[in-house]
PyMOL commands that place a pseudoatom at each C-alpha (Angstrom):
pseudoatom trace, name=CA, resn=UNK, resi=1, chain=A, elem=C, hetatm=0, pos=[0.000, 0.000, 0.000]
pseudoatom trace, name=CA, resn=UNK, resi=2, chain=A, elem=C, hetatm=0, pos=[1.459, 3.059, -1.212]
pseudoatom trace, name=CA, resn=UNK, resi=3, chain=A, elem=C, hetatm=0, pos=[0.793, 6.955, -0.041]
pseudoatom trace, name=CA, resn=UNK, resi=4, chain=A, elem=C, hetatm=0, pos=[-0.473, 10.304, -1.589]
pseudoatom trace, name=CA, resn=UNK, resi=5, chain=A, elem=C, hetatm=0, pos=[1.311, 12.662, 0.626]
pseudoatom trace, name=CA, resn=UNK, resi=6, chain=A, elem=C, hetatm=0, pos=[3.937, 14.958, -1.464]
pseudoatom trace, name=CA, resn=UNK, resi=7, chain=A, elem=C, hetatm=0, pos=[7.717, 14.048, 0.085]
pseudoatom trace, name=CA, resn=UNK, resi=8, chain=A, elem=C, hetatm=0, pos=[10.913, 15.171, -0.650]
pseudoatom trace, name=CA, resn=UNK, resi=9, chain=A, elem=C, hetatm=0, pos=[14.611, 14.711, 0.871]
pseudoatom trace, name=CA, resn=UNK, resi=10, chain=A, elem=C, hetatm=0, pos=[15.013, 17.648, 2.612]
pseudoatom trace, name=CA, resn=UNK, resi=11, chain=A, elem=C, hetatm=0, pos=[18.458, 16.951, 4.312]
pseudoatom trace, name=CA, resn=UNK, resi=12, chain=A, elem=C, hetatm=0, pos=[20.910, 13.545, 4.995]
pseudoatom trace, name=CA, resn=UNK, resi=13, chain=A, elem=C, hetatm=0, pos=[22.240, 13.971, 8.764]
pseudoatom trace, name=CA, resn=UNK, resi=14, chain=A, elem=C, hetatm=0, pos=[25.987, 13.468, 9.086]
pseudoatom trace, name=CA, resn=UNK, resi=15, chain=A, elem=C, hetatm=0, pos=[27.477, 12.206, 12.501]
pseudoatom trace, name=CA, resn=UNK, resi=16, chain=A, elem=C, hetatm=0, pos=[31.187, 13.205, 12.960]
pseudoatom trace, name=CA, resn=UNK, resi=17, chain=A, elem=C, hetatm=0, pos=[32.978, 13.890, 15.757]
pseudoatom trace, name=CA, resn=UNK, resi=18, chain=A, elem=C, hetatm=0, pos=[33.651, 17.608, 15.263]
pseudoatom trace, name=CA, resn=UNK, resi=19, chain=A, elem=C, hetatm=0, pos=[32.026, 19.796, 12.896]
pseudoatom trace, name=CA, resn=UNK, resi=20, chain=A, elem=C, hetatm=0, pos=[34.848, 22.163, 12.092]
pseudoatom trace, name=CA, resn=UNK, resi=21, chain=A, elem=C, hetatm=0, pos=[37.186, 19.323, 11.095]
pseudoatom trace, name=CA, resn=UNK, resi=22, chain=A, elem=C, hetatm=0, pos=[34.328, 18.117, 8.686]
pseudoatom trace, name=CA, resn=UNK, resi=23, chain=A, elem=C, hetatm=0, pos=[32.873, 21.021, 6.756]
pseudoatom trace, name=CA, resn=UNK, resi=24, chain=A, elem=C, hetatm=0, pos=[36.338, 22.104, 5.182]
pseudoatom trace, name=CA, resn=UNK, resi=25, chain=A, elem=C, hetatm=0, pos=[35.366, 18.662, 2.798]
pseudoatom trace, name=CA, resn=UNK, resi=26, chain=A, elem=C, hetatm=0, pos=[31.964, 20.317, 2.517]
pseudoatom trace, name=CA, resn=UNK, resi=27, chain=A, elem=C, hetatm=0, pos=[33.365, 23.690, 1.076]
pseudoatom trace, name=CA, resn=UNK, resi=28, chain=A, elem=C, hetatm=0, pos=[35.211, 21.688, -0.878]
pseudoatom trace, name=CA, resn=UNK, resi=29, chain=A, elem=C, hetatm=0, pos=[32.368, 20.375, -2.820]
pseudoatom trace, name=CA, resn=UNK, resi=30, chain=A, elem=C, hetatm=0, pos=[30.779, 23.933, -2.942]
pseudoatom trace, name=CA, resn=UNK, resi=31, chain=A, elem=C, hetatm=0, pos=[28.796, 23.939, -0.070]
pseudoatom trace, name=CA, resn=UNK, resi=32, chain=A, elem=C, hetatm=0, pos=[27.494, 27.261, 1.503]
pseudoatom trace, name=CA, resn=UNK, resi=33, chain=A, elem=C, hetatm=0, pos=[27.196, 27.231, 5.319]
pseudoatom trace, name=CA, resn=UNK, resi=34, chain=A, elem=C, hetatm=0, pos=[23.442, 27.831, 6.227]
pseudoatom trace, name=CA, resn=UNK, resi=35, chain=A, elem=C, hetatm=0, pos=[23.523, 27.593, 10.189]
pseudoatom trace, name=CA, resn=UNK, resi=36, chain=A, elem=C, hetatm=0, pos=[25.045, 25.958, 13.170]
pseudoatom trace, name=CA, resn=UNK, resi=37, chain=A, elem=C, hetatm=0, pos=[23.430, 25.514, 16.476]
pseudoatom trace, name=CA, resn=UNK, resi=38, chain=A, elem=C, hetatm=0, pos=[23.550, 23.861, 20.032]
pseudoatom trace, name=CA, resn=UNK, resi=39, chain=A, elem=C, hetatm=0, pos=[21.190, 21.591, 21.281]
pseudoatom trace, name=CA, resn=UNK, resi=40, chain=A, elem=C, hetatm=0, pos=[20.959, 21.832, 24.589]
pseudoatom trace, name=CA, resn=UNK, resi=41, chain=A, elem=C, hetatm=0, pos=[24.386, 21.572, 25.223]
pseudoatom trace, name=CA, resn=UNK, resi=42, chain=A, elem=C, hetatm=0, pos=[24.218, 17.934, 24.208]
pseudoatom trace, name=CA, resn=UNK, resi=43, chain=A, elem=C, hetatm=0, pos=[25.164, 18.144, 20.061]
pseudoatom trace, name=CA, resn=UNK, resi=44, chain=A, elem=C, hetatm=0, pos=[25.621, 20.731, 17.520]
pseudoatom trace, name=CA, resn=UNK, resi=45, chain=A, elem=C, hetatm=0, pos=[24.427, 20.897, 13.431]
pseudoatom trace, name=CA, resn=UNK, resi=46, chain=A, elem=C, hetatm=0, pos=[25.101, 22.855, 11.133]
pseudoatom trace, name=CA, resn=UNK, resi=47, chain=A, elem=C, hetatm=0, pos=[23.150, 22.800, 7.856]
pseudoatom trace, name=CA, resn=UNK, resi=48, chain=A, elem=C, hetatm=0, pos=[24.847, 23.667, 4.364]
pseudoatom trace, name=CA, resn=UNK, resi=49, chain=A, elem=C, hetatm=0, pos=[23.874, 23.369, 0.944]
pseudoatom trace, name=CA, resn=UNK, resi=50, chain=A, elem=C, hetatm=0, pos=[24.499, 23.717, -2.755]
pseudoatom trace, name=CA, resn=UNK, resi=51, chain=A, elem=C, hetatm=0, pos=[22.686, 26.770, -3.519]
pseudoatom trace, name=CA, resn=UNK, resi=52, chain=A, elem=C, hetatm=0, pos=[18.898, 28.683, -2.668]
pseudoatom trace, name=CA, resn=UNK, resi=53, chain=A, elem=C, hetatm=0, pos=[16.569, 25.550, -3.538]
pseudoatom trace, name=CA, resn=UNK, resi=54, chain=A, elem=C, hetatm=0, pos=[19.594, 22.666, -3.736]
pseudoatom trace, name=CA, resn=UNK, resi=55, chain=A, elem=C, hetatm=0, pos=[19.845, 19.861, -1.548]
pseudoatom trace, name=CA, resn=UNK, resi=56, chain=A, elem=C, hetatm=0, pos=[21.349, 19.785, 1.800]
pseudoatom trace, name=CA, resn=UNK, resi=57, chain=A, elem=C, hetatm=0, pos=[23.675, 18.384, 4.074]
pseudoatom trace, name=CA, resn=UNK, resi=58, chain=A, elem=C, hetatm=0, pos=[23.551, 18.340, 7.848]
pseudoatom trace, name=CA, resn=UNK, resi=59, chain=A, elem=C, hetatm=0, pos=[26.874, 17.578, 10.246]
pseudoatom trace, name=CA, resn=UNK, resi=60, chain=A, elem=C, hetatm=0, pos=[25.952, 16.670, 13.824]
pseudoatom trace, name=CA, resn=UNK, resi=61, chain=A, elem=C, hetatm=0, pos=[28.574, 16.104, 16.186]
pseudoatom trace, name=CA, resn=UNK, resi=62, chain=A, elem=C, hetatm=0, pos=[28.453, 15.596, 20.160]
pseudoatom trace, name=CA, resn=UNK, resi=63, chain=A, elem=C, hetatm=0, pos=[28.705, 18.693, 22.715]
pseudoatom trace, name=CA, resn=UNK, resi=64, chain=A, elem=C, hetatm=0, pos=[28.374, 16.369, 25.563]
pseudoatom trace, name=CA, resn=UNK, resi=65, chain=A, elem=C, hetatm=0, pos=[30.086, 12.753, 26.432]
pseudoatom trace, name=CA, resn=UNK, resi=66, chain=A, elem=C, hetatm=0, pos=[26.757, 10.678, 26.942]
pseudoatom trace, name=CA, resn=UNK, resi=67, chain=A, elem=C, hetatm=0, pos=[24.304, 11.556, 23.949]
pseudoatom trace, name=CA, resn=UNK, resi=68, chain=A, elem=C, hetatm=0, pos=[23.018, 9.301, 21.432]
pseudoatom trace, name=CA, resn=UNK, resi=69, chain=A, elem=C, hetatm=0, pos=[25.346, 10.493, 19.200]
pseudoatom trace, name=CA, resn=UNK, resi=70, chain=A, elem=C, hetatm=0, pos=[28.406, 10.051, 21.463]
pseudoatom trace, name=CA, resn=UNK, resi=71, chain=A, elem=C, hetatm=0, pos=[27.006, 5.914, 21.692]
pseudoatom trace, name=CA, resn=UNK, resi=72, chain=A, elem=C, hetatm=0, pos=[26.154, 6.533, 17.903]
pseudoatom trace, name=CA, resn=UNK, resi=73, chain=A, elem=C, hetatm=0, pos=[29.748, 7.531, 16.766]
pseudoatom trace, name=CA, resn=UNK, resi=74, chain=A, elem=C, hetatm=0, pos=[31.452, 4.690, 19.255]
pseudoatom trace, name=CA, resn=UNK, resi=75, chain=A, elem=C, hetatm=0, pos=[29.206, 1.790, 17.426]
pseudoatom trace, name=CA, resn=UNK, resi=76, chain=A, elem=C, hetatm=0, pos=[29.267, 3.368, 14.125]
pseudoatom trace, name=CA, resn=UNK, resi=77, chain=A, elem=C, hetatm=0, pos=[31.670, 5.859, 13.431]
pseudoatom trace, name=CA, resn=UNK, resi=78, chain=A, elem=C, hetatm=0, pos=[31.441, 8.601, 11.346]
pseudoatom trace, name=CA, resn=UNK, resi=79, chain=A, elem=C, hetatm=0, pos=[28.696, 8.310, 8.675]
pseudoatom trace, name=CA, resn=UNK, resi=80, chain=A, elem=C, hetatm=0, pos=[25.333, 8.788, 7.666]
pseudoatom trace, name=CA, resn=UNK, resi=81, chain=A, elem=C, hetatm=0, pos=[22.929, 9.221, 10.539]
pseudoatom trace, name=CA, resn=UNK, resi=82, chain=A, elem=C, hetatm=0, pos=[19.815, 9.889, 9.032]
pseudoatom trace, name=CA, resn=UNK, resi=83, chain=A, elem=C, hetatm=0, pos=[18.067, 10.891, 5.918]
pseudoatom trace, name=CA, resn=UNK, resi=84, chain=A, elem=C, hetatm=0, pos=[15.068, 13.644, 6.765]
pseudoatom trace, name=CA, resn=UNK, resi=85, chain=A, elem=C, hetatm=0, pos=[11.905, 13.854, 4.413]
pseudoatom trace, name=CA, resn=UNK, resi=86, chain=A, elem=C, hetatm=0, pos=[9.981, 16.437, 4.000]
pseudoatom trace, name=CA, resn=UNK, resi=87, chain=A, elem=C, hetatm=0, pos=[6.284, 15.701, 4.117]
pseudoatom trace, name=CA, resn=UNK, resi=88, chain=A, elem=C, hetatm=0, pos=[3.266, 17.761, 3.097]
pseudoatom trace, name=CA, resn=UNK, resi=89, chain=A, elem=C, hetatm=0, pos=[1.458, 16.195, 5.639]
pseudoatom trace, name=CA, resn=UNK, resi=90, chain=A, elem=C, hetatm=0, pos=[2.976, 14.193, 8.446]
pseudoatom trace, name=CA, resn=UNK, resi=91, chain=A, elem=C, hetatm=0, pos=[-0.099, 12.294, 10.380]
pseudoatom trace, name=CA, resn=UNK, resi=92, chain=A, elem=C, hetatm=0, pos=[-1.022, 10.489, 7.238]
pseudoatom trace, name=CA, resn=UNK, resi=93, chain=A, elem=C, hetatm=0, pos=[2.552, 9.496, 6.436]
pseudoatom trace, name=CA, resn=UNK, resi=94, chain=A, elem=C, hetatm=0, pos=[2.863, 7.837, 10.278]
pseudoatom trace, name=CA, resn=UNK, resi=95, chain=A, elem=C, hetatm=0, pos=[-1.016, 6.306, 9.554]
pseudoatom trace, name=CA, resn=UNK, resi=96, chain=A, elem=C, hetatm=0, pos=[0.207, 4.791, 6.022]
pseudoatom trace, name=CA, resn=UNK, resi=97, chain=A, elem=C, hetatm=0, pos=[3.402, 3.586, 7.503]
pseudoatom trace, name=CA, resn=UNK, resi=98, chain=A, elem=C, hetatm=0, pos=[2.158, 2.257, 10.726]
pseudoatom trace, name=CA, resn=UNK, resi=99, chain=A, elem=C, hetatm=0, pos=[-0.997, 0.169, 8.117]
pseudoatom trace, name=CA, resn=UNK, resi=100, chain=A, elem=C, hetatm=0, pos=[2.142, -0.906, 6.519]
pseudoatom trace, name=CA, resn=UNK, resi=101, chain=A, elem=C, hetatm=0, pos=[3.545, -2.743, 9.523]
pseudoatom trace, name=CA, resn=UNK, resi=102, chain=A, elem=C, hetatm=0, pos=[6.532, -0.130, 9.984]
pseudoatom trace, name=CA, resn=UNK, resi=103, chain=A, elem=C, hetatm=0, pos=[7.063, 1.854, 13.400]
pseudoatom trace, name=CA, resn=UNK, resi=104, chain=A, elem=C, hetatm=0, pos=[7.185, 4.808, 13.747]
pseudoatom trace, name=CA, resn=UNK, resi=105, chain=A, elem=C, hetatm=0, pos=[8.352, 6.673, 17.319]
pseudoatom trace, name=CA, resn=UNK, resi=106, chain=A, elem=C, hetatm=0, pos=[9.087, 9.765, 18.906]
pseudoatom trace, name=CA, resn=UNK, resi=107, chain=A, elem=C, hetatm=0, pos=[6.120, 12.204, 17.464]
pseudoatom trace, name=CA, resn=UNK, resi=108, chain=A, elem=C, hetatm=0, pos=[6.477, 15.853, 18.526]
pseudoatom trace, name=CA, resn=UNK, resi=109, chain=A, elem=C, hetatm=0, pos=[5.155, 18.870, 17.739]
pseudoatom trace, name=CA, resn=UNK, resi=110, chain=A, elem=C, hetatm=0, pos=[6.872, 22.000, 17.959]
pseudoatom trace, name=CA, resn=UNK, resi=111, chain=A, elem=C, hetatm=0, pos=[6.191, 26.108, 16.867]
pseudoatom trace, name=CA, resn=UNK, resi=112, chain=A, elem=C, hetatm=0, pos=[7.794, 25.277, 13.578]
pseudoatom trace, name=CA, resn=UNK, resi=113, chain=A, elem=C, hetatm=0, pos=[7.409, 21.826, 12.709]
pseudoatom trace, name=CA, resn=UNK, resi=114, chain=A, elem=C, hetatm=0, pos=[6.096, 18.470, 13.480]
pseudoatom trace, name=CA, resn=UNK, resi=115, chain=A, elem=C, hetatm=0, pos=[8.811, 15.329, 13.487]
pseudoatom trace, name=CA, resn=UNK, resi=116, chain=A, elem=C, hetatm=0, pos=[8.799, 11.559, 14.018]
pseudoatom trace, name=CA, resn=UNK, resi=117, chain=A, elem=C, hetatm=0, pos=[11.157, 9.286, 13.448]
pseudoatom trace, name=CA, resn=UNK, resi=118, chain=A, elem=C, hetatm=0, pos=[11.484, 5.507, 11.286]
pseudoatom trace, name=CA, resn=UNK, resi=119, chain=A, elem=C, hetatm=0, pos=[13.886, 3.624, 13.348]
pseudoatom trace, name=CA, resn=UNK, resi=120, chain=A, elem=C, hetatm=0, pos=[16.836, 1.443, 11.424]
pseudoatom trace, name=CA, resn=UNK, resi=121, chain=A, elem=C, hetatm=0, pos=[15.021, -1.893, 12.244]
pseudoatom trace, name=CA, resn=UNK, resi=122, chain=A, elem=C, hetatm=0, pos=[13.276, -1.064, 9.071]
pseudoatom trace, name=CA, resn=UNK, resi=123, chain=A, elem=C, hetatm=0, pos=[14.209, -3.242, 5.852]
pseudoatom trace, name=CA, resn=UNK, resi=124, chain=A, elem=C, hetatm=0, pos=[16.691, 0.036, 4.829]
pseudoatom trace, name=CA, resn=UNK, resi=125, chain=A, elem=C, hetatm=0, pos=[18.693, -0.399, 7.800]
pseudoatom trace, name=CA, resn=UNK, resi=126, chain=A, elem=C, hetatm=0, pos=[18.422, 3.312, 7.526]
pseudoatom trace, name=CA, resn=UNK, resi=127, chain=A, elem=C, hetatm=0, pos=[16.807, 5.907, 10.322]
pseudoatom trace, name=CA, resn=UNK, resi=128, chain=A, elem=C, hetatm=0, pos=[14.669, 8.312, 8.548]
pseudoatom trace, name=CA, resn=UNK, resi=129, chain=A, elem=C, hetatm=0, pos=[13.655, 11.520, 10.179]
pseudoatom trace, name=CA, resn=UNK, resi=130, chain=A, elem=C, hetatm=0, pos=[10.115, 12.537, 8.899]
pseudoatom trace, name=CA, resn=UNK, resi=131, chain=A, elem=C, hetatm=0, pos=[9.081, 16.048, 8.938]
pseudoatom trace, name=CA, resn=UNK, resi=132, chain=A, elem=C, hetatm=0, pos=[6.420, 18.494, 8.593]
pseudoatom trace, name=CA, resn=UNK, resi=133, chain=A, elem=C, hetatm=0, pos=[7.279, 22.481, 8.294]
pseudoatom trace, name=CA, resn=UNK, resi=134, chain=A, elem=C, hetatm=0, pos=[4.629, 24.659, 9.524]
pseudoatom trace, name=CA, resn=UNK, resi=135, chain=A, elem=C, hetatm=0, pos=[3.985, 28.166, 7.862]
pseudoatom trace, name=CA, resn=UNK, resi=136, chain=A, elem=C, hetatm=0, pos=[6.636, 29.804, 10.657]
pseudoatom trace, name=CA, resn=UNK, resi=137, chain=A, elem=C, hetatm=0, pos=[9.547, 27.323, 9.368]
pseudoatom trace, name=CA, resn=UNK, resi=138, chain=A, elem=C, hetatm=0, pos=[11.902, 28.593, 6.496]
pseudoatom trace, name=CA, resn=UNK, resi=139, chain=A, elem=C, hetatm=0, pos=[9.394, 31.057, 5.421]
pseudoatom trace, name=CA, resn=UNK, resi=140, chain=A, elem=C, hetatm=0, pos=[12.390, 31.779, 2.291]
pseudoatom trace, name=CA, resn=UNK, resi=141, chain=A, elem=C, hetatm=0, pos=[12.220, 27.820, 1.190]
pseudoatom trace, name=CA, resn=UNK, resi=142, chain=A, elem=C, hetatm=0, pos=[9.910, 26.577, -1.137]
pseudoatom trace, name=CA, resn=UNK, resi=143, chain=A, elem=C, hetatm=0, pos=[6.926, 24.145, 0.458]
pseudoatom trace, name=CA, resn=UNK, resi=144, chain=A, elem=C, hetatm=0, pos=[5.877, 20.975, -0.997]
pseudoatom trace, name=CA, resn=UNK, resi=145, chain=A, elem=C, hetatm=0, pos=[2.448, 22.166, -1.115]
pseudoatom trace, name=CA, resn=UNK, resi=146, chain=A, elem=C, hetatm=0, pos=[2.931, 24.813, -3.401]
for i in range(1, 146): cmd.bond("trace and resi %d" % i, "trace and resi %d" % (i + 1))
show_as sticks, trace
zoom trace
């Protein structure tokens, strides 16, 4: 069973251990810097990408020593992390995936935007970040829906 909803990639996540040793490979290719923010103290991102309306990239790297990212990086190493869609509208994405058999966790809803999350138990092996902007989000980015 298939879905309706418009989806794009809207980012791939990138876990290293420190940003600024990272995006020097990223300017490389011809990436722009977009932003770079804390989480609480517990990880950074910054965003780049390729030009206004080009795909992006996303570094995320551990502030603190026990995150999920620190335990993410010691399993894994550096790598993809996660590939984020974009989705026009996020409750019937979870309600086709969930008919599908597929979990999906961690729902929240913010000012901005609405996320959940596809863990890598999925056939992909892959954790996919889905998300919904809101009118406030990235008022400069073009929307799915129009």
């Amino acid at each position: 069973m298939s879905q309706e909803t418009p989806i794009r990639v809207d980012h791939i996540g990138i876990a290293v251990e420190d940003i600024s040793d990272a995006e020097p490979f990223l300017f490389a290719l011809g990436c722009r810097k977009l932003i770079e923010e804390s989480v609480e103290g517990r990880f950074r991102w910054a965003q780049y990408d390729f030009g206004r309306e080009a795909s992006r990239l996303e570094l995320i790297a551990p502030e603190a020593p026990d995150t999920f990212l620190t335990s993410y990086l010691d399993d894994h190493g550096p790598g993809l992390h996660h590939v984020t869609l974009e989705v026009a509208a996020i409750d019937a994405m979870k309600a086709v995936l969930e008919r599908n058999g597929y979990s999906v966790v961690e729902y929240r809803e913010y000012q901005d935007w609405t996320e959940a999350f596809v863990p890598p138990s999925n056939p992909t092996g892959a954790l996919f970040q889905l998300f919904e902007y809101h009118d406030s989000y990235d008022a400069e980015r073009s929307r799915l829906d129009g």
